[in-house]
C-alpha positions, 0 to 999 in steps of 0.5 A, spaced: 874 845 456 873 853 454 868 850 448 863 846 453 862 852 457 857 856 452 854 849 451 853 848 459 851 855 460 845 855 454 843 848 458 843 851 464 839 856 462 834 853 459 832 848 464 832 854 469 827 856 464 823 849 464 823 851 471 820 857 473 816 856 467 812 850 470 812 853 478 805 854 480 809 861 483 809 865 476 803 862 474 797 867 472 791 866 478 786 866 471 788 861 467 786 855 471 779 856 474 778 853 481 773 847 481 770 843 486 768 837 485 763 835 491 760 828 492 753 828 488 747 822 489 741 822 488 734 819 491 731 814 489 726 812 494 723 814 500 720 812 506 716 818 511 714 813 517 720 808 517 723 815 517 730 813 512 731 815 504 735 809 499 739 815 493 744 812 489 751 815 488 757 814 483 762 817 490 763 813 497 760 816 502 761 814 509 757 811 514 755 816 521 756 821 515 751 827 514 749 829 507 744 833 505 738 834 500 737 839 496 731 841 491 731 847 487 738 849 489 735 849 497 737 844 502 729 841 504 732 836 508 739 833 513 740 826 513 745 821 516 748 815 511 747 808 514 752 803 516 749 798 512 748 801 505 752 797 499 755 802 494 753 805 489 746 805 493 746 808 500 740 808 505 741 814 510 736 815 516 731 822 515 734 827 521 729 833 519 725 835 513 722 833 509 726 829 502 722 826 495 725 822 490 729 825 485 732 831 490 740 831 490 745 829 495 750 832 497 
């Protein structure tokens, strides 16, 4: 029994250090980025009288949800996805501003 407790003390040990190792606690804030993935699309047409766009996205996006698009980094108009758009292809109703084909969604 004397001879297993060496053996049973350096197992003991080194999962303790597997532990601490792999806890978020010990780790350094730098070493992993912090990366937001936010859901994307893109216009694909427009309709300014019948006030609705058609964007395609790779992300799900539900219906009543606001989205916005964007042009040049700024945000040009606010738009609420409809109920009857059929993934990857959304239609969403016009709330304000004024959106052209190949703006970004978001």
């Amino acid at each position: 029994m004397r001879a297993l407790r060496p053996i049973l003390l350096l197992i003991l040990m080194g999962w303790g250090a597997l532990f601490v190792s792999s806890c978020a606690i010990f780790r350094s804030k730098d070493s992993e980025p912090d990366v937001f993935i936010r859901p994307s699309g893109t216009v694909i047409k427009v309709d300014p009288h019948q006030h609705f766009v058609v964007f395609e996205s790779g992300f799900r996006f539900r219906p009543e949800q606001q989205v916005f698009a964007f042009r040049d980094g700024r945000a040009v108009a606010r738009l609420l996805v409809h109920s009857q758009s059929r993934p990857p292809f959304y239609v969403a109703d016009i709330l304000e501003g004024r959106p052209a084909v190949d703006d970004l969604i978001e």
